[in-house]
C-alpha positions in Angstrom: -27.2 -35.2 19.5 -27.3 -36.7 15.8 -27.9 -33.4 14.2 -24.7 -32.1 16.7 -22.6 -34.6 15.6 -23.4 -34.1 12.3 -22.4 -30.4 12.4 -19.5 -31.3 13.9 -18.4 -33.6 11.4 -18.9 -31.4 8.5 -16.9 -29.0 10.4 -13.9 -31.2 10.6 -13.9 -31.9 7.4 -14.0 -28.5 6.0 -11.5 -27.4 8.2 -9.3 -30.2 7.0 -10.0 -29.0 3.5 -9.0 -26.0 4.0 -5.9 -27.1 5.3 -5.0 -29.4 2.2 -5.7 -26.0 0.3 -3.1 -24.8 1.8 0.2 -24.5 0.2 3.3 -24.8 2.4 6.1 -22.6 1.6 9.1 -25.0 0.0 11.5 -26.6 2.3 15.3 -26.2 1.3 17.5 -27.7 3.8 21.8 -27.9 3.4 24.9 -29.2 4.8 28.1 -27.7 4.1 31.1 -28.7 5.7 34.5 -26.7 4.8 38.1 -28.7 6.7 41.2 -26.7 6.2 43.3 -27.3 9.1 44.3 -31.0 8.5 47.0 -32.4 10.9 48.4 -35.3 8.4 48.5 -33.1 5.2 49.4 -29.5 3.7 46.6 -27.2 5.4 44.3 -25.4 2.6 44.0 -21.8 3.1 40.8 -20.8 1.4 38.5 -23.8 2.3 37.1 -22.4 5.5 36.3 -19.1 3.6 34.5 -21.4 0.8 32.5 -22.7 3.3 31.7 -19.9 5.2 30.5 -17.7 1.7 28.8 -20.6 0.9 26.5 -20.8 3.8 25.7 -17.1 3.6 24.9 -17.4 -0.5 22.7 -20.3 0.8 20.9 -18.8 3.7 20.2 -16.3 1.6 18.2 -18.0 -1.1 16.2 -19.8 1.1 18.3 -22.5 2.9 17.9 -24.2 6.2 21.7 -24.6 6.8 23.5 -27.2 8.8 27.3 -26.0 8.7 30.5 -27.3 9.8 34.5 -25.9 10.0 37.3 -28.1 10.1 35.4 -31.8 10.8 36.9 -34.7 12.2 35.3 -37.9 11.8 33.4 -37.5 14.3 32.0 -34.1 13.9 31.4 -34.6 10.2 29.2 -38.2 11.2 27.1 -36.0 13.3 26.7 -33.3 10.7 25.2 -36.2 8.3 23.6 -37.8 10.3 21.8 -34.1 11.4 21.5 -33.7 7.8 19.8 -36.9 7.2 17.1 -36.3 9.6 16.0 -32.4 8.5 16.2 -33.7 5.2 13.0 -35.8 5.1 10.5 -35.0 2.7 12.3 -31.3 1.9 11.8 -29.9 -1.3 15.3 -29.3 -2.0 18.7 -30.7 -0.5 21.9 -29.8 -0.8 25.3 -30.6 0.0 28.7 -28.5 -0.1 32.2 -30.1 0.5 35.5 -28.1 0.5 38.5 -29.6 1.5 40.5 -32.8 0.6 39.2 -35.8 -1.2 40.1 -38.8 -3.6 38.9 -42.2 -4.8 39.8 -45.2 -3.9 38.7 -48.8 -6.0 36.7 -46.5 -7.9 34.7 -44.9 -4.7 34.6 -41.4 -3.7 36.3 -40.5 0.1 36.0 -37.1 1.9 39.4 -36.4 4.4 38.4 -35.6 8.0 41.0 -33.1 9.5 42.5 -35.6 12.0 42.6 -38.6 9.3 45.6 -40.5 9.1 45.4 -42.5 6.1 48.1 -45.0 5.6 46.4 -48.3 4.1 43.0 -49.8 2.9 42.1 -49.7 6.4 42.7 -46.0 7.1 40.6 -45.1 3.9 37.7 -47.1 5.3 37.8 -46.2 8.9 39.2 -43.2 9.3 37.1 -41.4 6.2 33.5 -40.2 5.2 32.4 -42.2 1.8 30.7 -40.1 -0.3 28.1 -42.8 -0.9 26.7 -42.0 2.8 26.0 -38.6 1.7 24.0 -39.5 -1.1 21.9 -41.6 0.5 21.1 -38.6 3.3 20.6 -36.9 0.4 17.9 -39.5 -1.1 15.4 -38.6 2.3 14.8 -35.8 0.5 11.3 -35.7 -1.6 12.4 -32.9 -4.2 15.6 -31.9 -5.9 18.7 -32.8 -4.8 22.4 -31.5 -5.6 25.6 -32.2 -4.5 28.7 -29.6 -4.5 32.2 -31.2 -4.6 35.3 -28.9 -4.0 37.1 -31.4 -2.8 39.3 -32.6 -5.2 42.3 -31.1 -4.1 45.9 -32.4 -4.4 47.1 -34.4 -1.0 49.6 -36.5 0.0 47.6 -39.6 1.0 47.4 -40.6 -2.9 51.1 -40.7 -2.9 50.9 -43.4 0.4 48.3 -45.2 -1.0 49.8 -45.7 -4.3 53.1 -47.0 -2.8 50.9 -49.9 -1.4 49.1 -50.2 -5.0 51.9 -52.5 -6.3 51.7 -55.0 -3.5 48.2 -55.3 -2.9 44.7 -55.1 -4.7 43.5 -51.9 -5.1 43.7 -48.9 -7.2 43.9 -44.9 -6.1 43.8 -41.9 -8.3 43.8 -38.2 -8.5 40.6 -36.4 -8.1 36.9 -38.0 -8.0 35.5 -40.7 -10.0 32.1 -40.2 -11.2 29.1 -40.9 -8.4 26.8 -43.8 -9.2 23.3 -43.7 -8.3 23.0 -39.9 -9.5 19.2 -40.7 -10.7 17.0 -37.1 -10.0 20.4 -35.3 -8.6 22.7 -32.4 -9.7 26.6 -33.3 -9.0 29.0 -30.4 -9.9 32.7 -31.1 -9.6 35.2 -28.6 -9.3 36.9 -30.1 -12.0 36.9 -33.2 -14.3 36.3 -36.5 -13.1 39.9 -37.6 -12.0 41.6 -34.5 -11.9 42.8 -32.4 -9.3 41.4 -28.8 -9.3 42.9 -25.2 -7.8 42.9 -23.8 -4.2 43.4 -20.8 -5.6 45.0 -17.4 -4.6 42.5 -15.6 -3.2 39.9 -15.7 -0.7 37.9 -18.0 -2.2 38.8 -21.1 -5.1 38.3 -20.6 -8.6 35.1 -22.9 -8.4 33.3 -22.1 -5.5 34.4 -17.7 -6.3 32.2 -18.8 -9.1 29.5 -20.7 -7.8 29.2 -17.9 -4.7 28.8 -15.2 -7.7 26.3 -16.9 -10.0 23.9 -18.1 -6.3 23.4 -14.1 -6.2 21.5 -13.9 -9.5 18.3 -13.9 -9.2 16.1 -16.1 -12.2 19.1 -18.7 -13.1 18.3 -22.1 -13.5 20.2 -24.5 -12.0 21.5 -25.9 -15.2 22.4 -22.7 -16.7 23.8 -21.8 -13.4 26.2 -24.1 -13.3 27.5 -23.7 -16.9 28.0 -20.3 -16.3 30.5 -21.7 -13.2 31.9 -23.4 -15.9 32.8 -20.9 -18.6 33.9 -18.8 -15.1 36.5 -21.3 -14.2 38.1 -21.9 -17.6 38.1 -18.6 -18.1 39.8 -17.7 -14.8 42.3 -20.4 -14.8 43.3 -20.0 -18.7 41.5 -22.9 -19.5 43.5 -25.3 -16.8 40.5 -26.3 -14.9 36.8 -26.9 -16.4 34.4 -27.7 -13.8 32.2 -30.9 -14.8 28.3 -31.3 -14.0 26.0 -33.9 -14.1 22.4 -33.6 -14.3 19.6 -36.1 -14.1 16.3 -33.7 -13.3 13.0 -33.7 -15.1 12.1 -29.8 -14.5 13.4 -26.6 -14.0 15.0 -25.6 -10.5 16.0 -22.3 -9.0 18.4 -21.5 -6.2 17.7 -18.1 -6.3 14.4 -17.4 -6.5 14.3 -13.5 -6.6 12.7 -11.3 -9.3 15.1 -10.4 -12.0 15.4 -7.3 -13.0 13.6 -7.9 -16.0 10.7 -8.9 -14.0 11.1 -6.2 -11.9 11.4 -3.5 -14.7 8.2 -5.1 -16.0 6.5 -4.2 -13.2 7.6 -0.8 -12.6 8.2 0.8 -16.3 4.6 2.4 -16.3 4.9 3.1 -12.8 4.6 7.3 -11.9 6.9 5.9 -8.3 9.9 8.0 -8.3 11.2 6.0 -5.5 10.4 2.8 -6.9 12.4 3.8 -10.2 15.2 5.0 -7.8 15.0 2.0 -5.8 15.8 -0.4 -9.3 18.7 1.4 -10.4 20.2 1.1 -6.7 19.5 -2.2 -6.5 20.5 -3.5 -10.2 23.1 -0.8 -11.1 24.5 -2.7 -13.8 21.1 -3.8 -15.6 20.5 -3.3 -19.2 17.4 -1.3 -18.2 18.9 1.3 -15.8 19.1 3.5 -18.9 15.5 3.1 -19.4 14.9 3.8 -15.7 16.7 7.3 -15.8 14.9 8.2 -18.8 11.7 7.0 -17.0 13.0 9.6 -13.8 13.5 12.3 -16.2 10.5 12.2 -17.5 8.8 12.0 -14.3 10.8 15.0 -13.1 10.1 17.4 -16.0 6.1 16.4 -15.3 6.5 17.4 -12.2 8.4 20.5 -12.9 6.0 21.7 -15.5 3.3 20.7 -12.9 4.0 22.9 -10.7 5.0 26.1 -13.3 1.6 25.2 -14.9 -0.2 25.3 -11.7 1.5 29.1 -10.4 0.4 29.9 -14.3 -3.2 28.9 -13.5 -3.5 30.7 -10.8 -1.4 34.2 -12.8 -3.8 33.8 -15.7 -6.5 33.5 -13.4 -5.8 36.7 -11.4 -5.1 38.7 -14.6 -8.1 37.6 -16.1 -10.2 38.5 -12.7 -8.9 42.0 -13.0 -9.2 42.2 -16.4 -13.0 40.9 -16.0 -13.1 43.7 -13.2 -11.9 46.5 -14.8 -14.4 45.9 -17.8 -17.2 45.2 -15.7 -16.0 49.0 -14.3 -15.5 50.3 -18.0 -19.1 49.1 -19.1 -21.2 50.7 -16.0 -19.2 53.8 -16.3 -20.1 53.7 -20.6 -23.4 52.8 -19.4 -23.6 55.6 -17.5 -22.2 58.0 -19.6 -24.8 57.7 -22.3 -27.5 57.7 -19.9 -26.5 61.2 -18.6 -26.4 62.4 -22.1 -29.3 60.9 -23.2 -31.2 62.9 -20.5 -29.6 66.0 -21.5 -30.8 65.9 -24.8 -34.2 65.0 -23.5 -34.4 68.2 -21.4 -33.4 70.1 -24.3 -36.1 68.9 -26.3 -38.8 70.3 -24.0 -38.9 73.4 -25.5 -39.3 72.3 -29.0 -42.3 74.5 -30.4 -45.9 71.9 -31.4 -46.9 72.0 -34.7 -49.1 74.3 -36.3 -52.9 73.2 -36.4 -54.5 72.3 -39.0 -57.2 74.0 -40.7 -61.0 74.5 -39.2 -59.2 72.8 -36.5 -59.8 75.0 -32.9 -57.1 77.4 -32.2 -54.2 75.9 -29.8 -52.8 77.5 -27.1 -49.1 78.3 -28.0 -46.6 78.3 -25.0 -44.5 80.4 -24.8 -40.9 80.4 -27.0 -38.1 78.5 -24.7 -34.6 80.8 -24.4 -32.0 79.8 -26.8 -29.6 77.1 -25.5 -26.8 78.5 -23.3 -23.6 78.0 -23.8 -23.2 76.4 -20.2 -25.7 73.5 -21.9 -23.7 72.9 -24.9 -20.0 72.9 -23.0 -22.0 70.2 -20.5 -23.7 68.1 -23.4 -20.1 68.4 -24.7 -18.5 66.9 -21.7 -21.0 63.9 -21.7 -20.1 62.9 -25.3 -16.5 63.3 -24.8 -17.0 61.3 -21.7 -19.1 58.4 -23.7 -15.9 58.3 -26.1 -13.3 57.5 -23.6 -15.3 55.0 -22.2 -16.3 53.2 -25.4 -12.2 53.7 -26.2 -11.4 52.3 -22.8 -13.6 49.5 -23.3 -12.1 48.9 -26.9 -8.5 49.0 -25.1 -9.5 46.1 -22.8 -10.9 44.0 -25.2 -7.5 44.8 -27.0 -6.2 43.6 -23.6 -8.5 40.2 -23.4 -7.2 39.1 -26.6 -3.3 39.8 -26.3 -3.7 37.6 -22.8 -5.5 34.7 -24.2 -2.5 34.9 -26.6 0.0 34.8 -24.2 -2.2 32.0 -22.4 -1.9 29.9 -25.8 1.9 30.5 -26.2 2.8 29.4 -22.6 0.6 26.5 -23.0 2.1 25.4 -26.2 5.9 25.9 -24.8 4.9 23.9 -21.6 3.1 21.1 -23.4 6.6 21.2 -26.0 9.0 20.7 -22.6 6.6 18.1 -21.1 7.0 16.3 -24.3 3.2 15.4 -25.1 2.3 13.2 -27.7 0.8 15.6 -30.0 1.5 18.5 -28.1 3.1 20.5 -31.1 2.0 17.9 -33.7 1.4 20.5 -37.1 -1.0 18.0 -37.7 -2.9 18.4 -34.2 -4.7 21.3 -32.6 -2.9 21.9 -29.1 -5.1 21.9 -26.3 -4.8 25.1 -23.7 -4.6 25.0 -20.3 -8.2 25.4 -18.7 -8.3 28.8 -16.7 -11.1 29.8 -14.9 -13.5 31.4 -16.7 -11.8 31.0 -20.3 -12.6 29.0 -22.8 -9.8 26.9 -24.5 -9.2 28.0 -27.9 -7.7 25.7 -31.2 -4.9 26.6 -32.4 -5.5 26.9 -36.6 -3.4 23.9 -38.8 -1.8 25.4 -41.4 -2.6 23.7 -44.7 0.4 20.9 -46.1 1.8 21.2 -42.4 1.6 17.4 -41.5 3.8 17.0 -44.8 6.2 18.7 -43.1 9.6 16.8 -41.5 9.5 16.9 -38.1 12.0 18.4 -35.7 14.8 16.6 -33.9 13.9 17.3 -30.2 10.2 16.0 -31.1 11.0 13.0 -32.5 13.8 12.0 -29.1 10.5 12.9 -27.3 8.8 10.0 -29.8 11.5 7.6 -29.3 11.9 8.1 -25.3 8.3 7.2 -25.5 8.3 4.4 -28.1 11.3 2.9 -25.5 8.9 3.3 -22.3 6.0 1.8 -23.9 4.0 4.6 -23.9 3.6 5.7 -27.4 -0.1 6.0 -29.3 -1.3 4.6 -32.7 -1.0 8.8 -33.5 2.2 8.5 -31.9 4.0 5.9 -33.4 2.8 7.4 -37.3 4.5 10.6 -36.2 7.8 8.8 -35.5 7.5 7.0 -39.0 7.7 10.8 -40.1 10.7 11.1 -38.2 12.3 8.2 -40.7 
């Protein structure tokens, strides 16, 4: 039972281990509330809209989203107080506010849709204080930021500060700054105690912005937001700069995605059609679309010479068959051509008379003298050698043949290897290298001397820069292009 035990133990403990190996995915969680229809002030027109573009922008980076439209006190309590709680020990927080807001004795307020603010006591009653929202936003463990499109003109400055001369207090326009910002990102809408834009569009100047800059993949949060900024100004004519305040120690991303610099990195080796076609449809207006095309081009006119080299193979490889044929045909019937007159001669020598013997020598019997050669012999001995002749001529005429295709073969390989756009492919400096047929051997093509002194031509050296832009240019490569400067 020891020993059991034991085993068990260890077990436990590497299964725990394992576990603490683990990485859990990050946690993002957000609240974004958006009130337009208020009942004691001018409605907003675009704040529902903000709210609702800014839960999908958020949602889609990553964002566990707690959302609410047109808020009373009530409802927005129960939204923070939901916040609060899925906020615990996230990685990242977030909160959005569009709708009215102002400060009061130097402390931030968000407007309810049903508030009625009148006094002191309205503001502390019938409001959400922005302090509550940073301290939901403090259960979080990891980065936290805080979105403020609230500081919208509304009437309840102009009550309040009709009660300002009588009693204790102060009221202004806008938001003051937020204490207790340690480890958070605040961006305002505008600058602390001023009032920013609704806008005339769907959206407000700030949060059209901050919508547009969440879909770009790579940006860090700081450089996000100063591109909201130069956005605003730039939209409103320099009437509204949005103001930010960072406190982080590292880098933070909203959007997490590849950019298409990473994704171009991957892919700009890559022989993936559809993966080339794929980047340019989803980054249509990045710097390296042009480089993609080319890339496609490329990858096209390999294909295209593919397949015309492979239906030349296989024509050179038929022509060559039959040529091999119709020599192996020449050569037997050569072959046998000088056989057959070969034994015609012999049979004519037969009767050639033996020589005399010598003297003392006994007498030897003479044979008889043979008939003179008929003239049916020499017409037929004739024939043979006239035959031989057009065989050996025929056999000359194919070899003629032989040589005028492997010509052809060399010129057809040096036009496709000129349109596929090889390094070195028409280099004067190189020897090309044929296509391989079946049953030839590849031949070198002769340098002429002083050639690699020669300039090079234009389409060869936009075949060397396309290269030289895709990465794929040799060390021979890139001294040809120096020959192209």
């Amino acid at each position: 039972m020891t020993l059991v035990a034991r085993l068990c133990g260890l077990f436990l403990v590497l299964l725990s281990g394992l576990a603490l190996a683990e990485t859990p995915p990050e946690r993002r969680v957000a609240l974004v509330i958006g009130n337009s229809s208020y009942r004691n002030a001018p409605v907003l027109p675009n704040t529902v809209n903000d709210a609702r573009d800014m839960v999908v922008a958020l949602r889609k980076v990553g964002f566990e989203v707690v959302d609410g439209i047109d808020l009373d006190k009530r409802g927005m309590d129960a939204a923070l107080t939901r916040f609060a709680r899925i906020a615990q020990d996230a990685d990242a927080a977030m909160f959005y506010f569009a709708g009215h807001g102002f400060q009061f004795n130097g402390e931030n307020y968000l407007v309810p849709v049903e508030a009625k603010i009148e006094d002191e006591v309205g503001v502390q009653y019938e409001t959400t204080r922005l302090n509550d929202v940073v301290t939901a936003l403090n259960y979080a463990k990891g980065v936290k930021i805080m979105v403020l499109d609230a500081c919208r003109n509304n009437p309840f400055v102009g009550l309040l500060a009709k009660r300002q001369a009588t009693r204790g207090f102060s009221v202004g326009s806008g938001l003051a700054p937020v204490q207790r910002a340690q480890g958070m990102v605040i961006a305002y809408a505008t600058q602390a105690n001023d009032v920013a834009a609704d806008g005339a569009g769907r959206n407000s100047p700030f949060t059209a912005a901050l919508v547009r800059e969440i879909d770009q993949p790579g940006l860090e949060v700081a450089t996000l937001f100063r591109r909201v900024q130069k956005s605003v100004y730039d939209t409103t004519a320099g009437r509204q700069t949005p103001e930010l305040s960072l406190s982080l120690l590292g880098d933070f991303y909203l959007n997490r995605e590849e950019t298409d610099a990473d994704v171009w990195r991957r892919i700009r080796a890559s022989d993936d059609a559809l993966a080339l076609q794929a980047f340019i449809q989803r980054y249509p207006q990045s710097f390296f679309v042009i480089d993609a095309r080319t890339r496609l081009d490329l990858l096209e006119r390999r294909s295209s010479v593919s397949s015309e080299r492979d239906r030349l193979v296989r024509e050179f490889a038929e022509r060559e068959r039959a040529l091999l044929q119709r020599l192996e045909r020449a050569e037997q019937g050569r072959k046998q051509a000088a056989d057959d007159l070969a034994r015609k001669d012999t049979g004519n020598a037969v009767g050639v008379p033996p020589p005399a013997p010598a003297p003392g020598s006994a007498p030897v019997a003479i044979a008889p003298a043979p008939p003179p050669p008929r003239a049916q012999d020499k017409a037929e001995r004739a024939r043979l050698a006239d035959e031989l002749a057009r065989r050996e001529s025929e056999l000359a005429a194919i070899e003629t043949e032989k040589q005028r295709l492997a010509d052809e073969r060399r010129t057809v390989e040096q036009a496709l290897a000129a349109r596929l756009g090889a390094p070195g492919a028409l280099s004067p400096n190189r020897s090309t290298q044929p296509i391989a047929l079946p049953g030839a051997a590849p031949r070198p093509v002769e340098v002429a001397p002083g050639a690699a002194s020669r300039g090079r031509t234009s389409g060869e050296c936009a075949e060397l820069l396309m290269r030289a832009q895709l990465g794929e240019l040799t060390p021979a490569g890139r001294e040809q292009l120096r020959q192209c400067r």
